[in-house]
BADREN-739589 format. One record per residue (C-alpha): x, y, z. Coordinates in steps of 0.2 Angstrom, whole numbers, padded with zeros to 4 digits, always signed. Layout:
<recs>
XYZ
...
</recs>
This chain:
<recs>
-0095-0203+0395
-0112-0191+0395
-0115-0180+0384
-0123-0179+0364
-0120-0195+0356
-0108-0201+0369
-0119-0212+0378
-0119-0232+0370
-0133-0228+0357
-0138-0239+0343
-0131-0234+0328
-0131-0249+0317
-0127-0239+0299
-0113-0233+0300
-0097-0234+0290
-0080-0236+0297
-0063-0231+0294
-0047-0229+0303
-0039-0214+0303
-0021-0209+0308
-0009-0196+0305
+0002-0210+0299
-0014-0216+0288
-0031-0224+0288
-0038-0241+0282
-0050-0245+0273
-0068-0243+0276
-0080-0258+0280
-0096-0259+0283
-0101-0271+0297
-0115-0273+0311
-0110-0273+0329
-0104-0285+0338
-0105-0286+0357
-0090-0298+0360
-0079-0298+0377
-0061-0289+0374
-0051-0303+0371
-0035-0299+0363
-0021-0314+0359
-0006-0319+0352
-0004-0336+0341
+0011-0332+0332
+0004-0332+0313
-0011-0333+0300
-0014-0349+0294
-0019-0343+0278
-0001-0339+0273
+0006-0353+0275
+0002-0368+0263
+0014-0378+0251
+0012-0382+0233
+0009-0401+0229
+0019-0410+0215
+0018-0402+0197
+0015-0413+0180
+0028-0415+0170
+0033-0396+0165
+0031-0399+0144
+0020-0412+0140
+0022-0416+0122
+0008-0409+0109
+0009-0416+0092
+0001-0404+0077
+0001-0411+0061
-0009-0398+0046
-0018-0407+0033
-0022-0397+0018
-0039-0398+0012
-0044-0388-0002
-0041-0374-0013
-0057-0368-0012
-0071-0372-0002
-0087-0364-0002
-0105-0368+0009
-0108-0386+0004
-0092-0390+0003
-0089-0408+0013
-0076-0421+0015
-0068-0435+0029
-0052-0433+0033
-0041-0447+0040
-0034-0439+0056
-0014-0443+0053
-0011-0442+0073
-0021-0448+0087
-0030-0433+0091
-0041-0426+0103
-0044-0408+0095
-0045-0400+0079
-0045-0382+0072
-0044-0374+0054
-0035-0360+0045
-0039-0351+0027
-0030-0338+0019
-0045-0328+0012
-0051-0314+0025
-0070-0319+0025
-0079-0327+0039
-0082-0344+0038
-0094-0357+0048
-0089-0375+0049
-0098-0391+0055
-0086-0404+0060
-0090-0424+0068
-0078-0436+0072
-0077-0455+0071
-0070-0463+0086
-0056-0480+0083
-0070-0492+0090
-0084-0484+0075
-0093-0472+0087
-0097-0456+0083
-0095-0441+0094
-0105-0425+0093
-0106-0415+0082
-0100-0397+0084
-0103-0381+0073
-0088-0368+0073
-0086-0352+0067
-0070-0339+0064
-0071-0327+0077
-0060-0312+0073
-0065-0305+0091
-0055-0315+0099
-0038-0311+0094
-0023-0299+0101
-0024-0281+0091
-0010-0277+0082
+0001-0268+0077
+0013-0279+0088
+0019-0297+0085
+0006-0303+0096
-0007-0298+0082
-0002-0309+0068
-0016-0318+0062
-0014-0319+0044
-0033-0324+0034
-0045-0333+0046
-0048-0346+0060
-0059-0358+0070
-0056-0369+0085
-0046-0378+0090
-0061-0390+0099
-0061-0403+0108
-0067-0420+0100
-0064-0432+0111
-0049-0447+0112
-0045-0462+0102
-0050-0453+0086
-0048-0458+0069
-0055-0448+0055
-0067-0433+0054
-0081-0427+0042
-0078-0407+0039
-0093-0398+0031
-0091-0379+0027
-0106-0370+0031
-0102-0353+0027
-0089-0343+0019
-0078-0342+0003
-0061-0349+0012
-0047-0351+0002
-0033-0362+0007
-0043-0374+0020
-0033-0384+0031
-0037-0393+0044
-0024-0394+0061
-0025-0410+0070
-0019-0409+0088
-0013-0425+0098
-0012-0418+0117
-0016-0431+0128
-0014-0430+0145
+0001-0432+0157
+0002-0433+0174
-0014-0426+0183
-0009-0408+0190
-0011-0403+0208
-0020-0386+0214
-0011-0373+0216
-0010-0365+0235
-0024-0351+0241
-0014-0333+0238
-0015-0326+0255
-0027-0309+0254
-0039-0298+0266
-0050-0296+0251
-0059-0311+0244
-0046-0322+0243
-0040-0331+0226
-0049-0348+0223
-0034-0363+0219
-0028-0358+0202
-0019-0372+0192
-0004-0362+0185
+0006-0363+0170
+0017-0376+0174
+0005-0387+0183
-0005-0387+0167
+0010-0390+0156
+0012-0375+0146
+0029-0375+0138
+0037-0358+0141
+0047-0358+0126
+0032-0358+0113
+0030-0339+0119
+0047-0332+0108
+0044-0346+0093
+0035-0335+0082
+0043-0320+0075
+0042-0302+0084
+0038-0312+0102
+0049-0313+0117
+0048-0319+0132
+0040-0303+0141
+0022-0299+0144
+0013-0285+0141
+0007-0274+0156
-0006-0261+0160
-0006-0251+0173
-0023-0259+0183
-0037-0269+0175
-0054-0262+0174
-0066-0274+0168
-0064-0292+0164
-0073-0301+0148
-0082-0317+0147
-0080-0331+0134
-0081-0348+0131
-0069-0359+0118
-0085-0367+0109
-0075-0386+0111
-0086-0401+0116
-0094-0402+0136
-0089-0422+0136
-0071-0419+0144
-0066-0426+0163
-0058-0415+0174
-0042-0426+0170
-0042-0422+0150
-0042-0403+0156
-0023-0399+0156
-0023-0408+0139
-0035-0396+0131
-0027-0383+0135
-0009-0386+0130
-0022-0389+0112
-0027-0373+0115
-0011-0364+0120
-0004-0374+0102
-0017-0367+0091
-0015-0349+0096
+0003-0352+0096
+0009-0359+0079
-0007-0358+0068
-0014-0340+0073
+0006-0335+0076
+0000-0325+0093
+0014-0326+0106
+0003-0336+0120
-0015-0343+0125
-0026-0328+0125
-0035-0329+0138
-0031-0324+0156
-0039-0338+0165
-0047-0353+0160
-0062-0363+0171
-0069-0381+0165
-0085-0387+0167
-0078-0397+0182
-0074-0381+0192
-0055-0382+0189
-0048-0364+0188
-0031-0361+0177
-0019-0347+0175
-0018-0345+0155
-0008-0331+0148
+0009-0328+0157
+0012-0314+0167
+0006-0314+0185
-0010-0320+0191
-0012-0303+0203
-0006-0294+0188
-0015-0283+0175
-0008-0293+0160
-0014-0288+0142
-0022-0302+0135
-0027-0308+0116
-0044-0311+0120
-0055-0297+0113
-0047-0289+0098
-0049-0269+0103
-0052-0272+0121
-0036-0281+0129
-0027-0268+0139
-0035-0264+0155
-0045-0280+0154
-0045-0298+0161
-0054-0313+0150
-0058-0327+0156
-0064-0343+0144
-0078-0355+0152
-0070-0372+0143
-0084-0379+0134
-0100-0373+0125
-0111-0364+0132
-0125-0358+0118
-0136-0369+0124
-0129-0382+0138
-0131-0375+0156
-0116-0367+0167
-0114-0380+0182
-0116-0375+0199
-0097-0380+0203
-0092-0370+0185
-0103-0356+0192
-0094-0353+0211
-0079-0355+0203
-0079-0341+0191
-0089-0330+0202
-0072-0334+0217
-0061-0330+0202
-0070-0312+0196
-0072-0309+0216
-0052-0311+0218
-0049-0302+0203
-0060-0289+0204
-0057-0285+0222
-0038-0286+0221
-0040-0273+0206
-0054-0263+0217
-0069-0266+0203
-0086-0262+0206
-0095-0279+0198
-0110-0270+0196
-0102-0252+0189
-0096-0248+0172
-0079-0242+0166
-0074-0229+0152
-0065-0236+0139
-0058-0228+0123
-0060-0238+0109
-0046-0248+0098
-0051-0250+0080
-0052-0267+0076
-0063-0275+0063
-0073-0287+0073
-0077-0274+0088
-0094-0265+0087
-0086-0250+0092
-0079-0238+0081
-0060-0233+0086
-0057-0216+0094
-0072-0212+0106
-0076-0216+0123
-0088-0230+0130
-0094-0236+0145
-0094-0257+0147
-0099-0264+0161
-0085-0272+0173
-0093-0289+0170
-0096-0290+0150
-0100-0303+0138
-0087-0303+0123
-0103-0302+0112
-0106-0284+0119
-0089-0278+0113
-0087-0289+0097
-0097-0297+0083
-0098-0314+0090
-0109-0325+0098
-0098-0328+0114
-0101-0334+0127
-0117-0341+0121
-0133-0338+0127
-0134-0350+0145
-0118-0339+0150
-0126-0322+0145
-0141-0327+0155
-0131-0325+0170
-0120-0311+0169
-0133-0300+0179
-0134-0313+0191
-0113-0314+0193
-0114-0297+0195
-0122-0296+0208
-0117-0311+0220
-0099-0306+0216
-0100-0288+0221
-0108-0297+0238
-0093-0306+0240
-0082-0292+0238
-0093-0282+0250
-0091-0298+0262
-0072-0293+0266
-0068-0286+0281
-0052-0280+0280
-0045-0262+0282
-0028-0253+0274
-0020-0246+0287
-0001-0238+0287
+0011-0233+0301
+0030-0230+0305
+0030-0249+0308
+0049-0253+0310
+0053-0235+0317
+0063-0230+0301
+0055-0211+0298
+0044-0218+0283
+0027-0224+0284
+0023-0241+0274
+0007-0252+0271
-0001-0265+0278
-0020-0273+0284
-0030-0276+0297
-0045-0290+0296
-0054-0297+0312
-0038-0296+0324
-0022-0300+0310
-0012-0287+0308
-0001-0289+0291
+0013-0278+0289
+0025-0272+0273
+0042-0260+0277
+0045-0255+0261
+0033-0245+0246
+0036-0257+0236
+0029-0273+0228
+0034-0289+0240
+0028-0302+0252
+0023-0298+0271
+0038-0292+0283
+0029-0292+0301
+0012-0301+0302
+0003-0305+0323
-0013-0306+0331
-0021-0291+0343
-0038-0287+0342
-0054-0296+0339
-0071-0296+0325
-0077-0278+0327
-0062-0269+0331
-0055-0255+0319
-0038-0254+0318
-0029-0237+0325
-0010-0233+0326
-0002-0220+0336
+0013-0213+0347
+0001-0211+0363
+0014-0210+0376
+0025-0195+0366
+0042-0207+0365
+0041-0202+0347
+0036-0222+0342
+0022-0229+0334
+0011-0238+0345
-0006-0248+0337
-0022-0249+0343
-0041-0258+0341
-0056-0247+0343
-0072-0258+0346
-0087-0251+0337
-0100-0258+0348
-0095-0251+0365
-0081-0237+0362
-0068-0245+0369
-0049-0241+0362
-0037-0254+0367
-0018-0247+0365
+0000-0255+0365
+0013-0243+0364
+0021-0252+0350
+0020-0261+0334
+0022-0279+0343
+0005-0292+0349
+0003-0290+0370
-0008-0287+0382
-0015-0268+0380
-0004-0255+0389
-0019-0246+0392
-0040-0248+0391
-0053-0234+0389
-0066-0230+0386
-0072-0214+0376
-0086-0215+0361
-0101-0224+0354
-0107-0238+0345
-0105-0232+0326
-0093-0218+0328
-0079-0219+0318
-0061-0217+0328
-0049-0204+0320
-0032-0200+0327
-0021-0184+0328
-0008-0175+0334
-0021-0158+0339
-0009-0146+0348
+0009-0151+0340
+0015-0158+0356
+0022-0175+0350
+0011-0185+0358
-0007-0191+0347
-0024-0189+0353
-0040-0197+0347
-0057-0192+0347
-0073-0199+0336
-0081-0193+0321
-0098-0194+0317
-0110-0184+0305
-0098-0169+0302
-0094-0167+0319
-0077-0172+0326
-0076-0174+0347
-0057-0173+0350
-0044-0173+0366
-0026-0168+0364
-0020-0187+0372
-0027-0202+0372
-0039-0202+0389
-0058-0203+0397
-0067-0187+0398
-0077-0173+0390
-0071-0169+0373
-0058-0155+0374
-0064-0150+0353
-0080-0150+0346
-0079-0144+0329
-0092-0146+0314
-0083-0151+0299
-0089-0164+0284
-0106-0172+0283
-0113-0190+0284
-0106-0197+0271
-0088-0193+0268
-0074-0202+0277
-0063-0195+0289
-0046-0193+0289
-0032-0183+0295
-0013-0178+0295
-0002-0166+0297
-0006-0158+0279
+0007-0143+0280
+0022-0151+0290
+0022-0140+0304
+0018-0152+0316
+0000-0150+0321
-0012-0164+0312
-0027-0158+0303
-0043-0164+0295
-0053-0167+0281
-0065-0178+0273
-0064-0188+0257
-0077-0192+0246
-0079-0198+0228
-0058-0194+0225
-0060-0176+0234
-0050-0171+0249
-0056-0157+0258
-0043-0152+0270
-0038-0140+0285
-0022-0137+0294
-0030-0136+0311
-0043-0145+0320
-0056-0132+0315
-0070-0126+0308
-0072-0117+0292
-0068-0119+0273
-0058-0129+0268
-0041-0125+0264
-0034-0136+0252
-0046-0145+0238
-0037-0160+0230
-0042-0174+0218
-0036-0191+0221
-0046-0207+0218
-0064-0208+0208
-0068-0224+0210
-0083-0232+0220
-0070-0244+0231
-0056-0232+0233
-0049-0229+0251
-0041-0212+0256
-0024-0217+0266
-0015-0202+0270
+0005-0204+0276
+0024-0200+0276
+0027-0209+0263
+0046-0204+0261
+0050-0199+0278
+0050-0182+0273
+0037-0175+0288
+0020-0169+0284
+0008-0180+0277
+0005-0186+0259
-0010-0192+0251
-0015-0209+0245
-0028-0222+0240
-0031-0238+0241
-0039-0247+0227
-0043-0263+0231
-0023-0269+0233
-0016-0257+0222
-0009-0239+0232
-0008-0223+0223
+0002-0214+0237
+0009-0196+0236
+0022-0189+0245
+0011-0170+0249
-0004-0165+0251
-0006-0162+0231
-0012-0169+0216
-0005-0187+0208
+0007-0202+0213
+0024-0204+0217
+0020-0222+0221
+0011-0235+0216
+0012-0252+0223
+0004-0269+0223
+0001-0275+0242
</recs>
């Protein structure tokens, strides 16, 4: 091919997106690569696949006995208690509302002593009421962990006019060691192993004990930033005393704060582990109970241990940064953006209620409460987290695509990454229907009926050289036809120009569009100068009358004509704001013409015109 800009040029900085009257995927950046057009079959992912080892005992016993202190305690009040279980943790509970500081330090069977740790009510981390899930009555601290085998502690009050001490001993030792949970399959960084509930030992029934709980979570509608703590308990655990802590943990919340589960969402030890804490879906935007005002529409995730002074591991380190990668992709959150929030009153947030804030998507618990959470060594590396997570997001190579896949009149979703194509046939929430191999690293996916039988067929375009490499269906083969006709950085974009059944393609670069009405070598048949560098491309038959349009997207704005031509443009729509969002224009309900949507990391907003809103929303 001759001609401006379709000569091989280098044109390394370029974004691409595929673009179908069906629907696009999701925009990738990626340098070339110059690889031989080999395209295979091999029957499945490997990544899907994976079974689950043996679980620990599902309700591993955890014995809480309540000691009661004192009436009164104020700062210089001391005393050693015998412990009347063998506990490993301790927390305490007062009546009074005022704050309190506690030091605590106990003595081991064999006469040791074990560090000595320093506590302090934190009304931050709590659910907001006025639900069941926000019962707290008076004030809190711990539960820590202390150690094993021990027999009595010294309890000093620090600070604080408590009324009503007492002190909860917690006998949770561990049961059978619990195996990691299997990698969840995803195009987007994938999620690390995630120790769930049951492998943990959480006992299910805890969560309608108290009164005003049930058995269902609390759900918002996506998650837009996720909180950092850590639960102040001794560093000096093994990876095995883990799953013990937390059933500690999940008791305290539980039957001495009255809340209706663990508070936090996730959970990562010093060790590296990774733990799904409250219940409700790991790839779902559960509300929480972790920072009172700022649960819903947030994720919180507690580094187990102390961090005000000892150092976050490197192990501890890659495993929350693979945790806020998963979970921050899946929900399609910039790590290094912020997010409006308007505020809860509670009365440990340093927010007043009723306005609206900008947090960052990665925050410390201290920047949204009055607490000291997560300590100073985590603090120092939230800027760093920040920024290696957004890399790892940026990493993923996959693209959100959508086509007629199973001939049924309605487009669904699906993704390609480096060659797997992985397929839905429904809108709705579920696993993968159709999932093959055809294509290679540096191809972007297309879809299309190029031979006018009024089928879908799919499609790679390889960036580097131009090629488009078609099947004239949805199945893995050898290409039905080869050619060649674009420009390394081009991006592809497909339509029906003339209204004649059968799709063309064409490239896009800079604003201008080089189109042919079928998919074949030669001069382009339509030049036309619409967009600018910048937007992403996107077309579809906007008006239902058969002829696919185009448009460009950019920053949640659709700019959209009817025709393949130049001019204003002829609808103006909002959809999408955010930094990650994808357009993914399709016919959604089979109705002809082509709706909107976006992709938002793995949540769609789709719509069934070429308006305003969501008539779907899925997870996939």
């Amino acid at each position: 091919m001759v001609g401006r800009g379709f000569a091989v040029a280098d044109r390394r900085d370029q974004e691409d997106v595929v673009i179908s009257p069906h629907r696009p995927p999701r925009l990738r950046r990626s340098a070339p690569h110059l690889v031989a057009a080999l395209l295979t079959f091999t029957g499945g992912v490997a990544a899907f696949t994976g079974a689950v080892g043996p679980t620990a005992d599902p309700t591993p016993p955890v014995q809480r006995e309540v000691v009661a202190l004192t009436d009164h305690a104020t700062a210089g009040w001391t005393e050693t208690v015998e412990l009347p279980v063998d506990a490993e943790m301790v927390g305490f509970t007062w009546t009074s509302d005022d704050l309190g500081e506690l030091s605590v330090q106990a003595q081991r069977r064999d006469g040791s002593w074990a560090e000595e740790l320093h506590l302090h009510s934190d009304s931050g981390e709590a659910p907001q009421g006025p639900t069941a899930d926000g019962a707290t009555v008076g004030g809190t601290a711990g539960p820590a962990w202390l150690g094993h085998d021990l027999q009595r502690v010294t309890v000093t009050v620090e600070a604080g006019d408590l009324r009503d001490l007492q002190l909860h001993a917690i006998d949770t030792e561990p049961a059978a060691q619990p195996a990691l949970g299997p990698t969840v399959a995803s195009a987007l960084p994938s999620m690390p192993s995630v120790i769930s509930r049951a492998q943990w030992g959480a006992n299910e029934s805890w969560r309608n004990s108290q009164p005003g709980c049930t058995n269902n979570p609390q759900y918002a509608d996506n998650v837009d930033y996720a909180v950092i703590h850590h639960t102040v308990s001794s560093n000096d655990y093994s990876a095995a005393d883990t799953a013990a802590l937390l059933r500690g943990i999940y008791d305290f919340h539980v039957h001495s704060n009255g809340w209706c589960d663990i508070a936090y969402n996730f959970l990562v030890d010093r060790h590296g582990q990774v733990f799904e804490g409250r219940y409700g879906g790991t790839h779902s935007a559960v509300v929480g109970g972790h920072t009172g005002g700022f649960n819903t529409r947030s994720t919180g995730i507690a580094m187990v241990g102390d961090y005000r002074t000892a150092s976050v591991s490197s192990s501890t380190y890659d495993s929350l940064r693979r945790l806020l990668a998963f979970k921050l992709g899946h929900h399609g959150i910039d790590p290094k953006g912020t997010a409006p929030v308007y505020t809860v009153a509670h009365n440990s947030s340093r927010f007043a209620g009723g306005q609206w804030i900008n947090v960052q998507t990665v925050t410390n618990h201290g920047d949204l409460s009055n607490t000291e959470c997560p300590g100073g060594s985590l603090r120092n590396i939230i800027s760093r987290l920040r920024n290696d997570v957004a890399a790892d997001i940026n990493r993923s190579t996959d693209q959100r695509i959508a086509g007629d896949w199973d001939d049924d009149g309605d487009d669904t979703v699906g993704f390609y990454d480096t060659g797997h194509w992985i397929l839905r046939n429904a809108n709705t929430n579920g696993g993968i229907d159709v999932r093959f191999e055809y294509g290679y690293g540096g191809t972007t996916a297309v879809q299309g009926d190029w031979d006018g039988d009024g089928r879908l067929g799919i499609g790679v375009y390889d960036r580097a050289t131009g090629w488009w490499y078609f099947r004239n269906s949805v199945t893995p083969g050898p290409p039905d036809a080869s050619i060649q006709y674009g420009y390394q950085g081009a991006i592809p974009v497909v339509g029906d120009w003339d209204g004649d059944g059968r799709d063309g393609f064409g490239v896009y670069d800079g604003g201008i569009w080089y189109l042919r009405q079928i998919p074949s070598a030669g001069a382009p048949e339509i030049t036309v100068n619409y967009g600018w560098s910048g937007p992403r491309p996107v077309t579809g038959d906007w008006n239902g009358d058969g002829v696919d349009g185009i448009g460009v997207f950019s920053g949640g704005h659709w700019d959209l004509r009817e025709t393949p031509s130049a001019g204003n443009p002829q609808r103006h729509i909002f959809h999408g704001d955010r930094a990650y969002d994808r357009p993914v224009p399709g016919d959604w309900d089979g109705a002809g013409g082509t709706g909107l949507g976006i992709v938002r990391g793995a949540i769609w907003y789709e719509r069934n015109s070429a308006g305003p809103g969501s008539d779907w929303i899925l997870s996939f």
